[in-house]
C-alpha positions as CSV (number, residue, x, y, z in Angstrom):
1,X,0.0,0.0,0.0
2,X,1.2,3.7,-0.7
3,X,0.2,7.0,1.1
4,X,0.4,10.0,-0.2
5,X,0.4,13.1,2.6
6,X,-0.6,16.7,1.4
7,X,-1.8,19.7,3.4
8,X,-2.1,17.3,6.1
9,X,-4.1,15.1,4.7
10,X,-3.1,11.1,4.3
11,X,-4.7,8.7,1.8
12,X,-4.1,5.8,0.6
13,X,-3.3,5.7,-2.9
14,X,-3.5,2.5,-5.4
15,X,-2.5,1.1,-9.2
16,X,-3.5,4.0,-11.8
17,X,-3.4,7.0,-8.7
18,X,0.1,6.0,-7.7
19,X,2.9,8.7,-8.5
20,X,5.2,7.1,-11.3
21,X,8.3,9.5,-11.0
22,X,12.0,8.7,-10.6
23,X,11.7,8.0,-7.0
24,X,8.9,6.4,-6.0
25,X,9.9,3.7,-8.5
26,X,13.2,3.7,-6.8
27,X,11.1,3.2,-3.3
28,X,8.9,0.5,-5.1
29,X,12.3,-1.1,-5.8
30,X,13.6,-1.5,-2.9
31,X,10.5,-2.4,-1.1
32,X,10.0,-4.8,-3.1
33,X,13.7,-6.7,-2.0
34,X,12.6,-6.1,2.2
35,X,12.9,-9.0,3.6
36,X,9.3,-10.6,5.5
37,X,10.4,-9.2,8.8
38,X,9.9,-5.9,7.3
39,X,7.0,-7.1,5.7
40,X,5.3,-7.5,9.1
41,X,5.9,-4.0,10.3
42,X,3.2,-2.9,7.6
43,X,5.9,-1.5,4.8
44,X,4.2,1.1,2.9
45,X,5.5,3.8,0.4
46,X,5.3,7.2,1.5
47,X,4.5,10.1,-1.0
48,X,5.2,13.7,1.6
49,X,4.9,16.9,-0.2
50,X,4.5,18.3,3.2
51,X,7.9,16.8,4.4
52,X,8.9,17.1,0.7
53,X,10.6,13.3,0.4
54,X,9.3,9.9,-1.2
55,X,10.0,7.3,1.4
56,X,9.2,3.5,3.0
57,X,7.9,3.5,5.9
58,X,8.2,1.1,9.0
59,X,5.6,0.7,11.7
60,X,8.0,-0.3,14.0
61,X,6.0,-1.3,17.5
62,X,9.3,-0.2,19.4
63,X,10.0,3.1,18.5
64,X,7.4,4.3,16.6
65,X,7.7,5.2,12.6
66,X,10.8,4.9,11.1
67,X,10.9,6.0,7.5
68,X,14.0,5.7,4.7
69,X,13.8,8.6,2.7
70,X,14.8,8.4,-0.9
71,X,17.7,10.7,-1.9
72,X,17.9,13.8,-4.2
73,X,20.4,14.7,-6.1
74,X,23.5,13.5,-5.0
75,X,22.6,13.2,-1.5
76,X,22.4,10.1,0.6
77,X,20.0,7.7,1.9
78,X,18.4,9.0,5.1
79,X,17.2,6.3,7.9
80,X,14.8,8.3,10.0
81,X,12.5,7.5,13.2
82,X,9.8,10.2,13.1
83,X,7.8,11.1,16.4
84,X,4.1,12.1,16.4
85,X,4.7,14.7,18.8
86,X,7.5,17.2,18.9
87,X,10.2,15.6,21.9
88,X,11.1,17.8,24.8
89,X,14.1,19.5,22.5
90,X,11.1,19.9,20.1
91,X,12.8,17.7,17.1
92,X,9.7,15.7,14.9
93,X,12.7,13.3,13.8
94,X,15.8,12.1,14.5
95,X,18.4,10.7,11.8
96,X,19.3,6.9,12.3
97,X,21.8,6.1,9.6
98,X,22.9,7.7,6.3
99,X,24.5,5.8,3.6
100,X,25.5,6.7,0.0
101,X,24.1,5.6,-3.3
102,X,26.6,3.4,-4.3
103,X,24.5,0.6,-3.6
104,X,22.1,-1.5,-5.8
105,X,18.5,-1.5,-4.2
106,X,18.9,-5.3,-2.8
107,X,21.6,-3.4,-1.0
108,X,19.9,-0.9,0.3
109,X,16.8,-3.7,1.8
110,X,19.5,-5.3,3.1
111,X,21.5,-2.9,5.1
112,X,17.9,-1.1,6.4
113,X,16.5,-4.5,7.5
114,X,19.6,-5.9,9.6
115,X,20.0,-1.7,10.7
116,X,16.3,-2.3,12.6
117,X,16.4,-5.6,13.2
118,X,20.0,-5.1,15.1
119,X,19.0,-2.0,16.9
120,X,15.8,-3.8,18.0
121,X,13.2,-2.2,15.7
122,X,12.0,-4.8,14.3
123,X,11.6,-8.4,16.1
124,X,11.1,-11.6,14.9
125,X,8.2,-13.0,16.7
């Protein structure tokens, strides 16, 4: 499933309605190579124009989201756990893990999944 965010607003967005740019096929890819573990913290693609960043999101049931934002440009991937109310230094997010785009998109599943399975994100139950 994919959400798209706008003004605030989330829906859920499906085949035909599903953005097709550079990016979101780049998310798609590398969704698609998560292994299940992911797959049970209810993956989906993320679509923020108000964050302005494609993503894949984790529903992680430790910490809260934690969402991989795909790069622009030349920057790097971006693991970040997002809170749904400011923290007491009044961040939204804090940045997990960056790493560049030298790797494939099998890469990329692999090194988020063992990143939050290691650091206890995700659990294997």
């Amino acid at each position: 499933m994919e959400l798209q965010i706008s003004d605030g607003i989330v829906r859920g967005v499906r085949g035909a309605d599903a953005p097709m740019t550079g990016l979101a096929v780049q998310a798609r890819t590398i969704a698609n190579f998560l292994p299940l573990l992911c797959a049970r913290a209810g993956v989906k693609i993320v679509h923020n124009s108000d964050r302005n960043y494609i993503g894949i999101r984790f529903e992680t049931k430790a910490a809260g989201p934690v969402v991989l934002e795909m790069p622009t440009d030349e920057q790097p991937y971006r693991l970040v756990q997002e809170f749904i109310d400011p923290d007491k230094y009044g961040r939204t997010e804090v940045e997990l893990r960056r790493f560049p785009q030298i790797y494939k998109p099998q890469g990329i599943a692999h090194i988020t999944a063992e990143f939050l399975r290691v650091n206890g994100f995700l659990r294997a139950s």
